[in-house]
C-alpha positions as CSV (number, residue, x, y, z in Angstrom):
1,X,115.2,96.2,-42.6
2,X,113.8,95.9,-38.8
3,X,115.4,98.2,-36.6
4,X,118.3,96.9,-34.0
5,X,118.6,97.9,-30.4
6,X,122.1,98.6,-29.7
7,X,121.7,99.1,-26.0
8,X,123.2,96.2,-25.0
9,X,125.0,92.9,-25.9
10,X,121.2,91.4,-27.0
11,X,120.9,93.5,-30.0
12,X,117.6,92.8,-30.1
13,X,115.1,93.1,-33.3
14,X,111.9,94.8,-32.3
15,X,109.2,94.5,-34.3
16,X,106.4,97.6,-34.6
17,X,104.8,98.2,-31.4
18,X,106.3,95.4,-29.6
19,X,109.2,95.2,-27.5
20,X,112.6,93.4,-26.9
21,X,114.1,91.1,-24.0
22,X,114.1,93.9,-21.5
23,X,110.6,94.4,-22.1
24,X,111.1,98.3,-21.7
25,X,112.3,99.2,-25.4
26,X,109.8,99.4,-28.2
27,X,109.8,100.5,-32.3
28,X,107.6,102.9,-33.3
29,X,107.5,104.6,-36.3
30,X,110.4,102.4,-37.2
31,X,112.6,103.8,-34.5
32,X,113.6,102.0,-31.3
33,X,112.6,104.2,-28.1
34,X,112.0,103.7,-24.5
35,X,108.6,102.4,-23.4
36,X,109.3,103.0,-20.4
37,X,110.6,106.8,-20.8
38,X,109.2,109.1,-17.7
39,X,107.4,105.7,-16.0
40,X,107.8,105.4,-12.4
41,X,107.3,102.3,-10.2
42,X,109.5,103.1,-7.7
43,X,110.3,106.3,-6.0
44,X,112.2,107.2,-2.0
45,X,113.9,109.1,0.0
46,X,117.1,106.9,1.0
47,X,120.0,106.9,2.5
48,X,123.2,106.8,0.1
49,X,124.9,104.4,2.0
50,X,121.6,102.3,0.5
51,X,122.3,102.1,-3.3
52,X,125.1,101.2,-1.5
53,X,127.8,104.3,-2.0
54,X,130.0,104.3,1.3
55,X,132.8,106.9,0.0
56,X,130.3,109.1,-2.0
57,X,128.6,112.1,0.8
58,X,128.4,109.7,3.5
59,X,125.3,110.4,5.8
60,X,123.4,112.0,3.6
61,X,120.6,111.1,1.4
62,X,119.3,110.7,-1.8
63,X,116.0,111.0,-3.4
64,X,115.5,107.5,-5.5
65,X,113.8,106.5,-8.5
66,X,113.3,103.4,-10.7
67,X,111.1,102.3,-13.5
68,X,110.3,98.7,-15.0
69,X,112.8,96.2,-16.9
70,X,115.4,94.4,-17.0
71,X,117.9,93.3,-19.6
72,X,119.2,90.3,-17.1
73,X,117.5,87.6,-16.1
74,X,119.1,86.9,-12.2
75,X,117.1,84.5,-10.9
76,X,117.7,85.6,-7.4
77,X,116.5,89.3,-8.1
78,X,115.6,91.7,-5.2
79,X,113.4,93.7,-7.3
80,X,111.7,91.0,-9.4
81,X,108.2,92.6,-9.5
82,X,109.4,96.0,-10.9
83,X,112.5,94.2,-13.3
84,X,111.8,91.2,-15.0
85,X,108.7,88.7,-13.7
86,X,105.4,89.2,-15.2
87,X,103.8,91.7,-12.4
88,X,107.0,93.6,-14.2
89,X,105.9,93.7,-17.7
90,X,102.5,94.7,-16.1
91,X,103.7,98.4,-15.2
92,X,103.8,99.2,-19.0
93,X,100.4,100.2,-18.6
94,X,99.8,101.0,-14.9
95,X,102.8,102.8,-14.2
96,X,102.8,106.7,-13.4
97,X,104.5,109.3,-15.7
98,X,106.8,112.0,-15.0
99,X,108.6,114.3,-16.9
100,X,112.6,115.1,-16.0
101,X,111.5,118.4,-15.0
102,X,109.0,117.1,-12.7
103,X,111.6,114.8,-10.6
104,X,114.2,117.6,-10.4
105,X,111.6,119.6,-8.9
106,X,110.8,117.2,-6.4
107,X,114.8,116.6,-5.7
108,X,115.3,120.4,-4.9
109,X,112.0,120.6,-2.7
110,X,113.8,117.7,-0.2
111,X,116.5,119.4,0.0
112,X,116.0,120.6,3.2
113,X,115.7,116.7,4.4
114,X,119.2,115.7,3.8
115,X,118.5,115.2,-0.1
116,X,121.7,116.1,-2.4
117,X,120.2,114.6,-5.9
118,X,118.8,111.5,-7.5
119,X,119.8,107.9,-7.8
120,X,118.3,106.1,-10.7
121,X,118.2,102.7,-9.4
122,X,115.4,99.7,-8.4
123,X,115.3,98.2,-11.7
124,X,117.8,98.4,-14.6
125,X,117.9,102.2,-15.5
126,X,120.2,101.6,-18.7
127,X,117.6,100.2,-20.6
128,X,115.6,103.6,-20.6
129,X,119.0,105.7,-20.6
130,X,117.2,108.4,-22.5
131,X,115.1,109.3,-19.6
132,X,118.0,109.3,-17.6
133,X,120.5,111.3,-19.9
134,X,117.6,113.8,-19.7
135,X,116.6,113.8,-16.2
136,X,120.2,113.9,-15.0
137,X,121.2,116.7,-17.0
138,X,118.4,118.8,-15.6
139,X,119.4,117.5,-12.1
140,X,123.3,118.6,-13.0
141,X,122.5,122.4,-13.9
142,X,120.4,122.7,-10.8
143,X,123.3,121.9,-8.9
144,X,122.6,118.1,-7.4
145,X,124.8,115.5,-7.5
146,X,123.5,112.1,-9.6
147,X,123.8,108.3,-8.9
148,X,123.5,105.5,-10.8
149,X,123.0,102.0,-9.7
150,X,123.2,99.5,-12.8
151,X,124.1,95.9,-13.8
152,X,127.4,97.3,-16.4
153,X,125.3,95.6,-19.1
154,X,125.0,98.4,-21.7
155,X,127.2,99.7,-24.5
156,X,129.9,102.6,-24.3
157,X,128.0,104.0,-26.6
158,X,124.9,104.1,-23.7
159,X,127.5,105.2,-20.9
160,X,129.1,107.8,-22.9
161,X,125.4,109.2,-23.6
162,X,124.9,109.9,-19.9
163,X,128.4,109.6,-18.2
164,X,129.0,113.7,-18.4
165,X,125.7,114.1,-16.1
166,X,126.6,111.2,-13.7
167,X,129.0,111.8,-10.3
168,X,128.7,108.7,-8.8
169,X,127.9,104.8,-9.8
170,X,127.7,101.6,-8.1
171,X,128.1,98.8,-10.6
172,X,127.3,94.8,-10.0
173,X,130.1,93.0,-10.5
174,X,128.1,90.0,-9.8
175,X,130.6,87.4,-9.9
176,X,133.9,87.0,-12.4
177,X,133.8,83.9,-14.3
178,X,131.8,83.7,-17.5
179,X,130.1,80.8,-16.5
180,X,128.2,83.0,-14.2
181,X,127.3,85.3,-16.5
182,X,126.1,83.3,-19.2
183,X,124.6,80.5,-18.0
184,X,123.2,81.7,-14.6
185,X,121.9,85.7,-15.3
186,X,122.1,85.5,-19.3
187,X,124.6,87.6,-19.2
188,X,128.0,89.1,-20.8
189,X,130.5,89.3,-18.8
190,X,133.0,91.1,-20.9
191,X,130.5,93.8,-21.3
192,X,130.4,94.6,-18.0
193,X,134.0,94.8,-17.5
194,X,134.5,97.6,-20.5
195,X,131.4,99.4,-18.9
196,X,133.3,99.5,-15.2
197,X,137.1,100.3,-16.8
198,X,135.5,102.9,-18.9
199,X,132.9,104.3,-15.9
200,X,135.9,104.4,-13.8
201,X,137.3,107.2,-15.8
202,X,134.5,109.3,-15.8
203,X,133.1,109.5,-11.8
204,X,133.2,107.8,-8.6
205,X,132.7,103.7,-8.8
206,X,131.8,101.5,-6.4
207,X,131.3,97.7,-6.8
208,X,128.9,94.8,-5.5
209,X,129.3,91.8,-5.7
210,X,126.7,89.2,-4.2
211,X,127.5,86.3,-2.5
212,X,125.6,82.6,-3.6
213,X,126.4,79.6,-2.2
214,X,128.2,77.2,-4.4
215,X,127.9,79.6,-7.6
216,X,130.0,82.5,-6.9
217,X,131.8,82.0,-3.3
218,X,135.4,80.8,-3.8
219,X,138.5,82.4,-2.2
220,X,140.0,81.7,-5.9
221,X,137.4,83.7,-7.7
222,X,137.3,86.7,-5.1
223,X,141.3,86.9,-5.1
224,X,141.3,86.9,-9.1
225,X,138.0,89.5,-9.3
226,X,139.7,91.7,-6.9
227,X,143.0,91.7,-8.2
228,X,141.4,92.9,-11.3
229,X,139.9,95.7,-9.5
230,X,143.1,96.7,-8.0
231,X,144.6,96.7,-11.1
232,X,142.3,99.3,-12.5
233,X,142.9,101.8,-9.3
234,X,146.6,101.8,-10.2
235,X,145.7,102.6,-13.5
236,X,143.7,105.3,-12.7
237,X,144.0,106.2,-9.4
238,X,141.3,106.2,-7.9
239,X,140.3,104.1,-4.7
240,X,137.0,102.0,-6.1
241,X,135.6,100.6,-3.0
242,X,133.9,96.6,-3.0
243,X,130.8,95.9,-1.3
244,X,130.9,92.2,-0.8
245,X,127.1,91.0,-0.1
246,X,125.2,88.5,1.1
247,X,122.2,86.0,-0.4
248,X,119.0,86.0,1.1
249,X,116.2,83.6,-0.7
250,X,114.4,85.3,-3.2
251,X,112.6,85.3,-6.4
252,X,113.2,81.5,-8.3
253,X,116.0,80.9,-5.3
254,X,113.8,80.6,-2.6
255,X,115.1,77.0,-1.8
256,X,118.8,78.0,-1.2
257,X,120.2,78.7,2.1
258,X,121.5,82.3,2.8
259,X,125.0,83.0,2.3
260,X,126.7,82.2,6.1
261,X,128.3,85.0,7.4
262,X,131.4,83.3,7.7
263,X,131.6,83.0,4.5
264,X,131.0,86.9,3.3
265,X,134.0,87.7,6.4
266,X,136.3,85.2,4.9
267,X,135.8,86.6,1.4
268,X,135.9,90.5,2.7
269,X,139.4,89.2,3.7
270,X,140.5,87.5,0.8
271,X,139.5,91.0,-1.2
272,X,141.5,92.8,1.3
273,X,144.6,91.3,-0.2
274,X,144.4,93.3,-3.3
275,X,141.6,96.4,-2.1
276,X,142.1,98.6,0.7
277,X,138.3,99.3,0.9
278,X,135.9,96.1,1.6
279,X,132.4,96.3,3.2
280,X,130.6,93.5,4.0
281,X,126.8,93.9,3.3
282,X,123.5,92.5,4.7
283,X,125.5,90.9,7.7
């Protein structure tokens, strides 16, 4: 029987020595692991307010990592050359390894620059959760704090395998109709919404949601997506800030127009209805 990878909705068969969708999870011996385990393509001092956290230590800053991979397939990625295009899947080789000790040593030493932890971020970190279950925990009993920025694409299984060593998250919520999901990122869209309600339990949450013209930018779908949100503060309360952003050509959408800013104002105020915390983003 050929092994499954249960990381996410894909479930992906993975032969020996090759590797599934994400292009970052590989069988060897018969066992599916991360290829991408320790790998670095991506690594930065930033600002929190960056991932973007606006209610998690604001001001301060964070040191942030990411390897290669991506279990989506957005074809208006930011990070295309480290998640999913070919130059991606070139990093398997190339990329630079690091151990979870090595990382949490370089977290402490930048300290003194404003640093309180790590974010794993840049490309889809849940698809190598292993290295961050591992680096995280480190990270926790040294006393740092520990971000993660990820698409909500994994299973609880995944999020309950690193949710004790993780403070804060900011999720994409990248739009709320399954349309979207499936037929424009390859998506599953109820997936992500059992990874946010169950993430919400366990640490701080903040959302994003990007704005594309004509796909995801009605007052009718931000009214019924953050409704839903609102409803899960009451359950839990907890205040779970949106970050409502906007589209810039990129990747396989160079030929769309950016997002107007009239547009991202109108929808920050449509959210406002139901959210008492709305940032606009890349205005």
């Amino acid at each position: 029987m050929m092994p499954v990878c249960d990381v996410c909705f894909r479930h992906c068969i993975i032969e020996e020595n090759s590797t599934g969708f994400c292009g970052a999870r590989t069988c060897r011996g018969g066992k599916i692991v991360a290829a991408n385990y320790g790998k670095l393509t991506s690594v930065a001092l930033d600002p929190i307010e960056k991932k973007p956290l606006k209610m998690f230590h604001p001001g301060t800053k964070i040191l942030s990592i990411g390897s290669y991979g991506c279990n989506l397939r957005c074809p208006f990625c930011q990070n295309s050359s480290i998640s999913w295009s070919q130059k991606a899947f070139e990093y398997k080789d190339k990329a630079e390894y690091y151990e979870p000790g090595e990382i949490v040593q370089s977290a402490m030493q930048l300290r003194d620059r404003g640093n309180i932890g790590l974010a794993f971020t840049y490309n889809e970190p849940l698809i190598g959760y292993e290295f961050v279950r591992d680096t995280a925990k480190l990270s926790k009993e040294a006393g740092l704090e520990n971000v993660l920025v990820t698409n909500g694409t994994a299973t609880l299984n995944v999020l309950g395998q690193i949710a004790p060593y993780i403070d804060a998250m900011n999720i994409d919520l990248k739009a709320f109709t399954g349309r979207f999901y499936r037929g424009f990122i390859d998506g599953d869209f109820q997936m992500t919404k059992d990874f946010i309600q169950t993430a919400v339990q366990s640490c701080h949450v903040e959302l994003t949601t990007l704005i594309i013209p004509d796909e995801n930018d009605s007052e009718a779908e931000m009214r019924e997506l953050s409704a839903w949100v609102a409803a899960l503060e009451k359950q839990h309360n907890k205040k779970i800030p949106l970050h409502i952003t906007r589209f810039f050509p990129a990747f396989k959408l160079t030929g769309k127009e950016p997002t107007p800013v009239s547009t991202i104002m109108k929808l920050v105020e449509t959210a406002k209805e139901n959210l008492e915390f709305v940032f606009p983003g890349n205005v």
